[in-house]
C-alpha positions as CSV (number, residue, x, y, z in Angstrom):
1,X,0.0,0.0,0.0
2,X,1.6,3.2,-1.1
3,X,2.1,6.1,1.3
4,X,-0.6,8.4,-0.6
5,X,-3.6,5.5,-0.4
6,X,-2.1,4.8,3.4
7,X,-2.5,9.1,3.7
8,X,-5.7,9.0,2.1
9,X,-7.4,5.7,4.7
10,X,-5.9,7.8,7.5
11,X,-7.8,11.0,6.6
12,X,-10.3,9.1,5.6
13,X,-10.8,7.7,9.1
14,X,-10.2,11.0,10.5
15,X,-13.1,12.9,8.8
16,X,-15.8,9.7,9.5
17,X,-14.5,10.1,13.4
18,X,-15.0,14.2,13.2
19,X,-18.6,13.2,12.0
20,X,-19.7,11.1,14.2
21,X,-18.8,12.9,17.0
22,X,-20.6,16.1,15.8
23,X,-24.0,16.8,17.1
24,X,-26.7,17.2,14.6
25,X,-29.5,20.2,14.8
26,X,-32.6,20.4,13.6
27,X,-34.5,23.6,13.1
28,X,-37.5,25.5,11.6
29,X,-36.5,27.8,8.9
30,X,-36.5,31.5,9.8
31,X,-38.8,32.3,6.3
32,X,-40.8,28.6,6.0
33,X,-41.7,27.4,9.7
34,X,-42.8,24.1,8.0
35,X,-39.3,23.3,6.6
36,X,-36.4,21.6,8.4
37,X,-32.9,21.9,7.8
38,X,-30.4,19.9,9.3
39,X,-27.0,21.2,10.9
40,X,-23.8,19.9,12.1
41,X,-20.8,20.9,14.4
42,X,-20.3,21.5,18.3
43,X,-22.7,22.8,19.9
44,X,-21.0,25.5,22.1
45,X,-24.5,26.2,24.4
46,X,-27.9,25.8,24.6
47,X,-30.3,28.0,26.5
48,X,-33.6,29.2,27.1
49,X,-32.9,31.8,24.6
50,X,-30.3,30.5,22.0
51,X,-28.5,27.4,20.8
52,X,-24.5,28.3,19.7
53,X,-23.2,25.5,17.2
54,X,-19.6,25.9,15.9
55,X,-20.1,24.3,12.3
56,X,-17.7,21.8,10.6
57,X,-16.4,24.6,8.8
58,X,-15.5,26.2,12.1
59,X,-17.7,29.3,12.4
60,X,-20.0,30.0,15.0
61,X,-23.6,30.3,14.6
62,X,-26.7,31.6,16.7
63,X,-29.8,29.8,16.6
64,X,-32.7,31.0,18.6
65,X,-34.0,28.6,20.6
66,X,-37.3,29.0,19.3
67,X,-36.8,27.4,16.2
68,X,-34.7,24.1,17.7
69,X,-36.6,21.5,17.0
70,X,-34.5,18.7,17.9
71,X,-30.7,18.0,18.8
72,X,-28.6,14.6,18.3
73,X,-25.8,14.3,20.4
74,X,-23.5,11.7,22.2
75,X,-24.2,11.2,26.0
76,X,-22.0,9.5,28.1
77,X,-22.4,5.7,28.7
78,X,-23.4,6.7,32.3
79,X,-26.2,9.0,31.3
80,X,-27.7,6.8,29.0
81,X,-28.1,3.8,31.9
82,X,-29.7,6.5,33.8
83,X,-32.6,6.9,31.7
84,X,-33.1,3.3,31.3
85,X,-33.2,2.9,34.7
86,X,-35.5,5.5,35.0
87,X,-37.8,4.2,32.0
88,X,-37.8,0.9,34.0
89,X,-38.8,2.0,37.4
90,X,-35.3,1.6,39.3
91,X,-35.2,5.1,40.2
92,X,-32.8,5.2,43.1
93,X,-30.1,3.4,40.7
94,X,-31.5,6.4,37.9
95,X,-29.9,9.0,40.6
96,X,-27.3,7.6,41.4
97,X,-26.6,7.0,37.6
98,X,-27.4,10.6,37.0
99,X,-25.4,12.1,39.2
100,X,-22.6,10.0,38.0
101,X,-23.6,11.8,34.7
102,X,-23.0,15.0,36.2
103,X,-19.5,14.2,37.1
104,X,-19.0,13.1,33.9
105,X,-20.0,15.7,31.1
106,X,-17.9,18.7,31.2
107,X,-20.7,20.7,28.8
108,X,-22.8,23.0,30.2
109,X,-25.8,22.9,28.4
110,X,-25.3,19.2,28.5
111,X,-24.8,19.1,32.6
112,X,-28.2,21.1,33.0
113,X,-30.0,18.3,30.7
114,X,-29.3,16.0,33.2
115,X,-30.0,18.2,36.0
116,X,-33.4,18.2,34.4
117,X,-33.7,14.5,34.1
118,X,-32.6,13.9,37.9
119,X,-35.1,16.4,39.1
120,X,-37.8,14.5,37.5
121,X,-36.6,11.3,38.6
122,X,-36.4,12.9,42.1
123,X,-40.1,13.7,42.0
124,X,-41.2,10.5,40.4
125,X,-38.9,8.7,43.8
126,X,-40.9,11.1,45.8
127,X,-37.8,13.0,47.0
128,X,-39.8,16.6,46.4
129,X,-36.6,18.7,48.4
130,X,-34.2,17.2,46.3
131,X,-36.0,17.7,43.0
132,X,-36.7,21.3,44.3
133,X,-32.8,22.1,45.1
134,X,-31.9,20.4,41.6
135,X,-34.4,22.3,39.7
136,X,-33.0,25.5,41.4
137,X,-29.8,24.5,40.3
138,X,-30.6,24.4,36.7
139,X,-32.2,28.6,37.2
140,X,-28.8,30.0,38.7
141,X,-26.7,28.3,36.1
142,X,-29.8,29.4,33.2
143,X,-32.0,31.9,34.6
144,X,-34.3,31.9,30.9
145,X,-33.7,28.0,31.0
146,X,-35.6,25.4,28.3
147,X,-36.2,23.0,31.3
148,X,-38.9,25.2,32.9
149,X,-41.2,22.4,32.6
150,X,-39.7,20.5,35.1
151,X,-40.8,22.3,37.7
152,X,-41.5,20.7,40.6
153,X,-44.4,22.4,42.0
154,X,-47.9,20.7,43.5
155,X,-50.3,19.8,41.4
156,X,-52.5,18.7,44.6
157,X,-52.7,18.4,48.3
158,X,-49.9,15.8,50.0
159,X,-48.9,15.2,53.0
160,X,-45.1,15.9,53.6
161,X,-42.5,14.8,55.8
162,X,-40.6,16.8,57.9
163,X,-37.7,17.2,55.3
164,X,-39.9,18.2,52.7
165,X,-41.7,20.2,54.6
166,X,-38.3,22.5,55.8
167,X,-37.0,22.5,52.6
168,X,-40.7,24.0,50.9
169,X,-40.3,26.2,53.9
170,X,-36.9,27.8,53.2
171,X,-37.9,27.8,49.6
172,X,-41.2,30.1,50.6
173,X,-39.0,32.5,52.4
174,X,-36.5,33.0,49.9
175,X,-37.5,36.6,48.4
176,X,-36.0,37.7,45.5
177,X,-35.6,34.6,44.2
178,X,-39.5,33.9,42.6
179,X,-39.5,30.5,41.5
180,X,-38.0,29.3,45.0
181,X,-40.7,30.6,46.6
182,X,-43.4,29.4,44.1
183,X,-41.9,26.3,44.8
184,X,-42.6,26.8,48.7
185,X,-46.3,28.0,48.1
186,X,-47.3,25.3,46.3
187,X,-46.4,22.4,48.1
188,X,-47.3,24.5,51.7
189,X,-50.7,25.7,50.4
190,X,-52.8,22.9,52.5
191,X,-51.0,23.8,55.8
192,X,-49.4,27.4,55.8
193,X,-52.1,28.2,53.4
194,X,-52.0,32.7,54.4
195,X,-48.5,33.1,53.7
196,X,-48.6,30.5,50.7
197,X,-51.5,32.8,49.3
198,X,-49.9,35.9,49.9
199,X,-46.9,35.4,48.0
200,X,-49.0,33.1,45.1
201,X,-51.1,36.6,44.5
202,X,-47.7,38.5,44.6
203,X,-46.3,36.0,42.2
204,X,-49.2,36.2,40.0
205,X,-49.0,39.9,38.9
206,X,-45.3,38.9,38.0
207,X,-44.0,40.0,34.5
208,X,-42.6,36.8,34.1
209,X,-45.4,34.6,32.4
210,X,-43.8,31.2,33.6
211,X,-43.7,32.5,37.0
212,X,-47.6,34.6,37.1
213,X,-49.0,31.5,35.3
214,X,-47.7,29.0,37.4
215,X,-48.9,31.1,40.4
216,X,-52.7,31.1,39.0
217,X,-52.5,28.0,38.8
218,X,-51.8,27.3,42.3
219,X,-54.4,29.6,43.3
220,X,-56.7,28.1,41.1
221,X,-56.5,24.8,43.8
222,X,-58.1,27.1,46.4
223,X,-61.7,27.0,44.7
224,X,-61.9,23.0,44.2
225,X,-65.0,23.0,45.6
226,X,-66.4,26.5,45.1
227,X,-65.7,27.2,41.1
228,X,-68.1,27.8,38.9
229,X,-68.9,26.1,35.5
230,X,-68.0,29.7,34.0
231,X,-64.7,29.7,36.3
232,X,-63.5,26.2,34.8
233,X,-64.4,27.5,31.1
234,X,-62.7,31.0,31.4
235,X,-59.9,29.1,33.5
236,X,-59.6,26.4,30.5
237,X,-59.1,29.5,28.3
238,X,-56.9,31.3,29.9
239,X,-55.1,27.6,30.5
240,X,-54.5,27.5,26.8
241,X,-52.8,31.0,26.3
242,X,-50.5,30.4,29.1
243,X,-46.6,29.4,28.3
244,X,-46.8,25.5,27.3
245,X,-44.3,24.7,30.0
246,X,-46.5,26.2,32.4
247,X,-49.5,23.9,31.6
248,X,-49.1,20.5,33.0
249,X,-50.0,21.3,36.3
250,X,-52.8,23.4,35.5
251,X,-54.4,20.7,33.4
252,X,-54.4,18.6,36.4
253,X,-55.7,20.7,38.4
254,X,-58.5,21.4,36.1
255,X,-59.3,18.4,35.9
256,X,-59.7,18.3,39.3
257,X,-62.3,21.1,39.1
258,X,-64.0,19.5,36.6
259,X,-64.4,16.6,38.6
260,X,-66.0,18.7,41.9
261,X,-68.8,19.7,39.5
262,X,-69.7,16.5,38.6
263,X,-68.2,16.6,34.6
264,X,-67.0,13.4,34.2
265,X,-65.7,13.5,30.9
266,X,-64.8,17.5,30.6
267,X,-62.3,16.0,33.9
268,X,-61.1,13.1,32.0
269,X,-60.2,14.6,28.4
270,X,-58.2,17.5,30.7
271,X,-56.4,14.7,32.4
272,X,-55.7,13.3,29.6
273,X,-53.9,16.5,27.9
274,X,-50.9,15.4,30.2
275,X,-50.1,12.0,28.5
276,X,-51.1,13.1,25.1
277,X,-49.1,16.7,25.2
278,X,-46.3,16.3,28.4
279,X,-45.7,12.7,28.5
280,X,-42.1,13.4,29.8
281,X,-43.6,15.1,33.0
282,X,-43.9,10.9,33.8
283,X,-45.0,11.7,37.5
284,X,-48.2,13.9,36.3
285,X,-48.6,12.3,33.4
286,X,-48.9,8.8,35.1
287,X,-51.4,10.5,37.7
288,X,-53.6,11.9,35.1
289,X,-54.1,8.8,33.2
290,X,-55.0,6.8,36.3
291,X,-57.5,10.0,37.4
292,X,-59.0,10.0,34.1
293,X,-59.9,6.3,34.0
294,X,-61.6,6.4,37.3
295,X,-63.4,9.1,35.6
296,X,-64.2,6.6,32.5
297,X,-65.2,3.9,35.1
298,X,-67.7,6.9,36.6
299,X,-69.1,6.8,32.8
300,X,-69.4,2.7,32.9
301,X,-66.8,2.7,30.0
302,X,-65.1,-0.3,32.1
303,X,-62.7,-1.4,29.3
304,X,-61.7,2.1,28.1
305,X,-60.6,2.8,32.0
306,X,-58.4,-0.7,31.7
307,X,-56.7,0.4,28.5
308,X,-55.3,3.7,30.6
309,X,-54.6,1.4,34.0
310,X,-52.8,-1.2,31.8
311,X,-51.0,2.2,30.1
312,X,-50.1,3.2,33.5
313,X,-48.3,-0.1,34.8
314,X,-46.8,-1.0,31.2
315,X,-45.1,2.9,30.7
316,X,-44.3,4.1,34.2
317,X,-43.4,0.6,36.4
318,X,-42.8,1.3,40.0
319,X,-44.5,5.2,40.3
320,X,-47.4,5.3,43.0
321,X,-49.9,5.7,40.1
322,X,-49.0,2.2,38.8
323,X,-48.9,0.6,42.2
324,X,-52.8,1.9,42.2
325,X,-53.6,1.2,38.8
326,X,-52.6,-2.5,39.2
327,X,-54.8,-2.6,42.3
328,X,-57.6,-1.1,39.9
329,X,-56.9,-3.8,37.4
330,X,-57.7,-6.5,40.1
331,X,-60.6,-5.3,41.4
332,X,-62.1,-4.9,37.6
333,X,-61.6,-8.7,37.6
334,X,-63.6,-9.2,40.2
335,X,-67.6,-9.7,39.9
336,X,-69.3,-6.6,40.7
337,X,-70.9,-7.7,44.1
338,X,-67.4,-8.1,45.4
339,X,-66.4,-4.9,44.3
């Protein structure tokens, strides 16, 4: 082999090694929102605002986030056998996993990804403080961050440890720091329920619309019983216009409305917004599917409610909402007399 083809296999080698290491962007086209167009290169950072990719040509290039519509990357082997875990139920191996992830990844934008993915799996684990602190996390190193979503606020009434119930304390009294206390509201609503509404109706006038939506929201739980029809519509509404990482928990919480005034299947099509729209919020979503098929079962639509409980147990193992939907499941088998 001479040295030229031995040059050529060697570059050769180099160039298929540059590209598979490159991440891969997909965006919407500044003048044709339906067209995609595919990038390469390095992606510098990614944040609530804007994506920075150094190209294979070596210039740098600003993408608003607005317009990402997906990114392909390479995450370390440790990352990727935390979400597995996680998909599988094991979630104290998921954190751990995770935050051997964290040690890991030495890129930013990559680090608060997983930040993201271990608050979640803290919530679904039930760990609200740490899911809290990790969430926080993610704000100081992105205040505008794209993981918004994973909020962990309340979506209903639970009863908290003592932990829990310190940590949501120290997050309420954090002024100056909004989503900390929103945070603290939420979750101390049923039990410090004057200072929680005082600083949810501060929060709601915010100029933030993450934060002021969230903080409806919240106060929205305070009129379970009392709302009327016209409340839930005009609430639905205004649901709808609000910031689409803002609306899982208000979804659930309408449904909740719904079902006080005795709308069976209003409730179970706005539970069902957070499977069909936020599957990733598993925790909520997994909730909402098990509420809404109680609500089907309320309609007599027995095997419809099965389909959601078997949905439950099959797509989020080991969460509270599939213990109960498997002890749904058996009871269904039983005749209706022993029910």
């Amino acid at each position: 082999m001479t040295r030229a083809i031995v040059g050529s296999f060697v570059l050769a080698c180099l160039l298929l090694q540059t590209a598979l290491a490159q991440d891969i962007v997909i965006t919407s086209s500044a003048t044709d929102p339906a067209a995609r167009i595919k990038k390469a290169g390095q992606i510098l950072d990614y944040t609530g605002t804007e994506l920075k990719l150094r190209t294979a040509l070596g210039t740098d290039e600003t993408i608003p986030a607005g317009r990402v519509l997906e990114i392909r990357t390479r995450w370390t082997p440790a990352h990727e056998a935390a979400r597995a875990a996680r998909q599988e139920g094991r979630l104290d191996d998921a954190a751990t996993l995770f935050r051997q992830a964290k040690r890991d990844e030495n890129r930013p934008w990559a680090v608060r990804q997983i930040m993201a993915d271990l608050a979640q799996c803290y919530l679904e684990a039930g760990r609200i403080d740490s899911a809290g602190d990790e969430f926080l996390g993610i704000l100081a190193s992105d205040p505008l961050t794209r993981h918004f979503d994973c909020i962990p606020v309340a979506w209903r009434g639970m009863a908290l440890d003592s932990a829990v119930e310190a940590r949501a304390a120290a997050w309420l009294g954090a002024r100056g720091a909004p989503a900390a206390v929103l945070l603290g509201a939420s979750w101390l609503l049923p039990t410090r329920r004057k200072e929680a509404v005082a600083a949810l109706e501060e929060l709601a006038t915010s100029t933030d619309p993450q934060i002021a939506g969230l903080a409806t929201v919240q106060l929205w739980r305070l009129k379970l019983v009392a709302a009327t029809n016209e409340e839930a519509r005009q609430w639905q509404i205004q649901l709808e216009r609000m910031p689409t990482d803002v609306q899982p928990a208000g979804w659930y919480v309408l449904g909740d409305i719904l079902v006080r005034q005795q709308q069976p299947e209003a409730s179970a099509l706005a539970y069902l917004k957070l499977p069909t729209l936020f599957r990733q919020q598993r925790t909520l979503a997994s909730e909402a599917l098990l509420a809404a098929g109680y609500q089907l079962e309320k309609m007599s639509q027995a095997d419809q409610a099965a389909g959601l409980y078997r949905e439950v147990v099959r797509d989020y193992p080991r969460l509270v909402a599939a213990t109960e939907a498997e002890r749904r499941l058996e009871r269904m088998k039983r005749p209706s007399a022993e029910r």
